[in-house]
ZAVEXPA-789212 format. One record per residue (C-alpha): x, y, z; residue number from 1; residue in one letter. Coordinates in nm, 4 decimals, padded with zeros to 6 digits, m for minus. Layout:
! residues N
[[X Y Z] NUM "A"]
...
! end
This chain:
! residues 176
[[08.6663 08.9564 13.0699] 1 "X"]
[[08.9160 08.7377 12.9661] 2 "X"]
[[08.9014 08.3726 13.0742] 3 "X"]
[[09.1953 08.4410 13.2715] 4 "X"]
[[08.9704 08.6633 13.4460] 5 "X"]
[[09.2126 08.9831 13.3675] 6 "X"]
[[08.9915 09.2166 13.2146] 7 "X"]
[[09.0706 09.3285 12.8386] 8 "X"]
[[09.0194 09.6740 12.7261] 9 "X"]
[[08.6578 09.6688 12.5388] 10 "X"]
[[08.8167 09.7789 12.1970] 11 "X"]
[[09.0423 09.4931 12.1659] 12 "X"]
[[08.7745 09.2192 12.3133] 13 "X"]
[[08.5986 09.1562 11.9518] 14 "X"]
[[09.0110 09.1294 11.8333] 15 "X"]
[[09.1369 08.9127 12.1106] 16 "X"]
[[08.8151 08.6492 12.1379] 17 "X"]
[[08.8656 08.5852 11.7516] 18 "X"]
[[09.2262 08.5450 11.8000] 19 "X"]
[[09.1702 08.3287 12.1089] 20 "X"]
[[08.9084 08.1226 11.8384] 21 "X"]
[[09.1834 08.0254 11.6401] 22 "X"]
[[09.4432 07.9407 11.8879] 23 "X"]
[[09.2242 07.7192 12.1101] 24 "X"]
[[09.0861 07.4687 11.8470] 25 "X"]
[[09.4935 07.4538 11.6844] 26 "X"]
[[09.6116 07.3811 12.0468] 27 "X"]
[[09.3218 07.1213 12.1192] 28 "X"]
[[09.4160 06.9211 11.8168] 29 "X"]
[[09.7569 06.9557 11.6888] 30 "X"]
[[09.9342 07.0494 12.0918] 31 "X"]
[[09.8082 07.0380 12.4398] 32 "X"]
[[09.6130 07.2315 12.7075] 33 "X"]
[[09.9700 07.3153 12.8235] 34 "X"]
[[10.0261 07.5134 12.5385] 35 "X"]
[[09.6914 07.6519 12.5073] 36 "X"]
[[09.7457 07.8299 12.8367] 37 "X"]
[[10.0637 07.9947 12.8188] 38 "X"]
[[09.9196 08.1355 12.4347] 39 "X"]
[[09.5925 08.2511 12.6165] 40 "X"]
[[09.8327 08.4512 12.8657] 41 "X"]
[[10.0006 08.6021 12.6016] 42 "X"]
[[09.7408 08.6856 12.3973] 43 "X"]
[[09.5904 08.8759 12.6958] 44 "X"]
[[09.9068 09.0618 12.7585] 45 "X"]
[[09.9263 09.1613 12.3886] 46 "X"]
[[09.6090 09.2992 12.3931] 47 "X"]
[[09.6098 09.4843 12.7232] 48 "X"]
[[09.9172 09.5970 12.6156] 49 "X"]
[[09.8562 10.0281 12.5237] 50 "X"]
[[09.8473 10.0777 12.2326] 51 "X"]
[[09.7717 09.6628 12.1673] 52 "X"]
[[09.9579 09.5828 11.8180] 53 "X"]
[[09.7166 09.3411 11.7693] 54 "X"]
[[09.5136 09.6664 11.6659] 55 "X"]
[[09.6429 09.5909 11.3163] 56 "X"]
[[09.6557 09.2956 11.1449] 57 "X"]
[[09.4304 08.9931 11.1233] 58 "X"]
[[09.2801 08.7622 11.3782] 59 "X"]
[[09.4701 08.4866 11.1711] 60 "X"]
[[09.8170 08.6317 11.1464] 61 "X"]
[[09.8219 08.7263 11.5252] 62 "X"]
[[09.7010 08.3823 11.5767] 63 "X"]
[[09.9834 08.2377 11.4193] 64 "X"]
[[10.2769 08.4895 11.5377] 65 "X"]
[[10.1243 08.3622 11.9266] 66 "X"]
[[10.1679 07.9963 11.8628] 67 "X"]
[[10.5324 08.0441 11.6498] 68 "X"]
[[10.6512 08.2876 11.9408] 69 "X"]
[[10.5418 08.0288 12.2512] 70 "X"]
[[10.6475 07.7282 11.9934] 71 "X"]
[[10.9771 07.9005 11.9481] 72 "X"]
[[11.0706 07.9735 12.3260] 73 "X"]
[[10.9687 07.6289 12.3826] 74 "X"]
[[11.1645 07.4155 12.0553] 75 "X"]
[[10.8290 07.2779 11.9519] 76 "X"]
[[10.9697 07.2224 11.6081] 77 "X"]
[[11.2534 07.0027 11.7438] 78 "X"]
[[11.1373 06.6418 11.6403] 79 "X"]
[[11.2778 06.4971 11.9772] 80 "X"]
[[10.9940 06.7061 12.1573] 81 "X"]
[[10.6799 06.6126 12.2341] 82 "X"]
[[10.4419 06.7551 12.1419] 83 "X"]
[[10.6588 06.8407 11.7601] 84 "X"]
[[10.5326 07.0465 11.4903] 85 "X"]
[[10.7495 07.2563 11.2199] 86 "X"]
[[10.6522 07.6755 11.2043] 87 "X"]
[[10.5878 07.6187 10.8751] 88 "X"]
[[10.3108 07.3708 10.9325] 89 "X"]
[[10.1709 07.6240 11.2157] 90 "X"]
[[10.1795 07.9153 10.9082] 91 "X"]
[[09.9769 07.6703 10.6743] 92 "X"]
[[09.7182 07.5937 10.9725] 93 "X"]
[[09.7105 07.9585 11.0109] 94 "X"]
[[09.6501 08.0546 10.6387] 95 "X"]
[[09.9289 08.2809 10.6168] 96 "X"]
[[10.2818 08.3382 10.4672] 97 "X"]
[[10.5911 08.2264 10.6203] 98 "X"]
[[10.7021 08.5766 10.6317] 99 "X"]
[[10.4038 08.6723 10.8058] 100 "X"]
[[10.4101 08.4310 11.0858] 101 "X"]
[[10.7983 08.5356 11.1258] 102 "X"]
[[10.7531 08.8757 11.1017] 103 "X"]
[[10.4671 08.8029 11.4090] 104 "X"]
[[10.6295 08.6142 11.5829] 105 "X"]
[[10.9257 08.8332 11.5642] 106 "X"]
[[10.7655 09.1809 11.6612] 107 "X"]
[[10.5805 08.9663 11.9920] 108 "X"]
[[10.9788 08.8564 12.1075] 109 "X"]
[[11.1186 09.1737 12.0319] 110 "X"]
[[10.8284 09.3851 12.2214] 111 "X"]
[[10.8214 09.1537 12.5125] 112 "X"]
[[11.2161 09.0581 12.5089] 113 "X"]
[[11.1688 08.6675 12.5342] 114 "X"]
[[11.4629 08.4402 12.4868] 115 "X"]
[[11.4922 08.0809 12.4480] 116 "X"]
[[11.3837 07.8726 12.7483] 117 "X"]
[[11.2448 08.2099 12.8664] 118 "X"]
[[11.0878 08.0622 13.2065] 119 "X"]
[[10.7876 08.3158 13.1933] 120 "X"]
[[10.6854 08.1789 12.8840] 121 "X"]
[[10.7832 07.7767 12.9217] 122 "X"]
[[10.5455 07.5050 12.9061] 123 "X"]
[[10.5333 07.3700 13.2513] 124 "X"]
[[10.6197 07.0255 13.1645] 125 "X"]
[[10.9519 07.1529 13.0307] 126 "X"]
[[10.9681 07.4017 13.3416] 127 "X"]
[[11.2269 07.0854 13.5038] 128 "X"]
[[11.4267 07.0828 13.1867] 129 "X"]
[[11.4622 07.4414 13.1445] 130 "X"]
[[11.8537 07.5238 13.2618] 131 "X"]
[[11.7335 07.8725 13.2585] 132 "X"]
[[11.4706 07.8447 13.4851] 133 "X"]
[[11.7061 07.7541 13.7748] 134 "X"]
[[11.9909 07.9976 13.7404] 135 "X"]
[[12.0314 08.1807 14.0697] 136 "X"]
[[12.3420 08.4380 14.1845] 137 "X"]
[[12.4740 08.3220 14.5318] 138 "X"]
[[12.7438 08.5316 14.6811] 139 "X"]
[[12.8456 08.6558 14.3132] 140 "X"]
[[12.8786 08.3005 14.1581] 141 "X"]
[[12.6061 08.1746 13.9429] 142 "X"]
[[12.4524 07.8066 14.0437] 143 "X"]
[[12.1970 07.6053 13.9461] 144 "X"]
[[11.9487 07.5954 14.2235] 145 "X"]
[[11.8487 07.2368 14.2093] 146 "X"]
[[12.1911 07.1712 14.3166] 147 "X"]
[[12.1410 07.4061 14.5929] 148 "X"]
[[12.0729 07.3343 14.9681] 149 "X"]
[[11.7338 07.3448 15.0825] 150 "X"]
[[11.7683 07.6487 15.2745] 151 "X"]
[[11.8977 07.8591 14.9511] 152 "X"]
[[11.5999 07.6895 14.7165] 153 "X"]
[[11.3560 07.8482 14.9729] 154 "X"]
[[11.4641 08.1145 14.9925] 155 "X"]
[[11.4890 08.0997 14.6276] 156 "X"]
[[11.1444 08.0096 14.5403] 157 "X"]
[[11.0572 08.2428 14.8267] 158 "X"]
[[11.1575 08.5446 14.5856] 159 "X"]
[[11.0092 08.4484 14.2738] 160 "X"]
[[11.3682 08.3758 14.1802] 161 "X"]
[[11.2858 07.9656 14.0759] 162 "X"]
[[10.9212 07.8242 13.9978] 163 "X"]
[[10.9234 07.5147 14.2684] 164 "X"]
[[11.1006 07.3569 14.5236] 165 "X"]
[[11.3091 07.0969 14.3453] 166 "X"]
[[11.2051 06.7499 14.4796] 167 "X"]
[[10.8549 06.8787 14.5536] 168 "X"]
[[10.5458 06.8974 14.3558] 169 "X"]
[[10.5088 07.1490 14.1159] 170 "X"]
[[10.2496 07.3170 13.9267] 171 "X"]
[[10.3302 07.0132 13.6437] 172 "X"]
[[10.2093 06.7753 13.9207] 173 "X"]
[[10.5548 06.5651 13.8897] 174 "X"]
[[10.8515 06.5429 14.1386] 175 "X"]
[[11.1575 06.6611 13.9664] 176 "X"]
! end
């Protein structure tokens, strides 16, 4: 079982616990717990995933292509962000090549179609900031639900459509 409590398929557990190894230690010291969370989900999903691709490559290289791919959606290497490191550092951590960590990275966005500011796979303490996060379709016209009235952001939130309430708390534990 996962920690996640989702179960992962018994070939891939040896795989995704040494992955998980790597990750957790790099996101203790060098991140946050916020981070660590959101690369333990996807790490799950990759190796549930049939076939997993983390069937081939190493624990390291995996490790690396979660952290780049969650770093990416979420600017971590934009100095003005806190917490800021560069992919290159995160390749060097890692022990691998740039290329590698790219090429990981690269393969997990294509497979799972993330995007920038991808809200499945932002931080929540950037969930407030994320413009993407709040888009909603009203009556054909596309609006930013925080600017919505409370009955719309309800209903909203209601449908899976935003991740809180605006001006309520939210998973972060912070009014917007």
């Amino acid at each position: 079982m996962s920690k996640l409590g989702q179960s992962i398929p018994a070939n891939m557990q040896e795989k995704h616990d040494a992955i998980l190894a790597l990750i957790e230690p790099f996101c203790r010291e060098r991140l946050n717990e916020e981070y660590l969370g959101v690369c333990r989900r996807l790490a799950g999903i990759l190796a549930r995933k049939r076939p997993s691709p983390m069937l081939n490559g190493t624990a390291a290289a995996w490790a690396c292509g979660i952290v780049r791919t969650v770093g990416w959606v979420n600017f971590l290497d934009d100095p003005s962000q806190k917490p800021h490191i560069k992919m290159t550092e995160v390749d060097k951590v890692f022990g691998v090549s740039s290329g590698t960590g790219q090429g990981r990275s690269k393969a997990i966005r294509d497979m799972l179609k993330m995007r920038p500011f991808d809200p499945e796979w932002t931080v929540p303490s950037r969930m407030a900031g994320n413009p993407v996060a709040w888009l909603i379709q009203v009556n054909g016209f596309v609006m930013d639900a925080r600017h919505a009235p409370r009955e719309i952001q309800e209903e909203a939130f209601r449908k899976g459509m935003i991740p809180y309430i605006p001006g309520e708390k939210g998973e972060q534990g912070k009014d917007e």
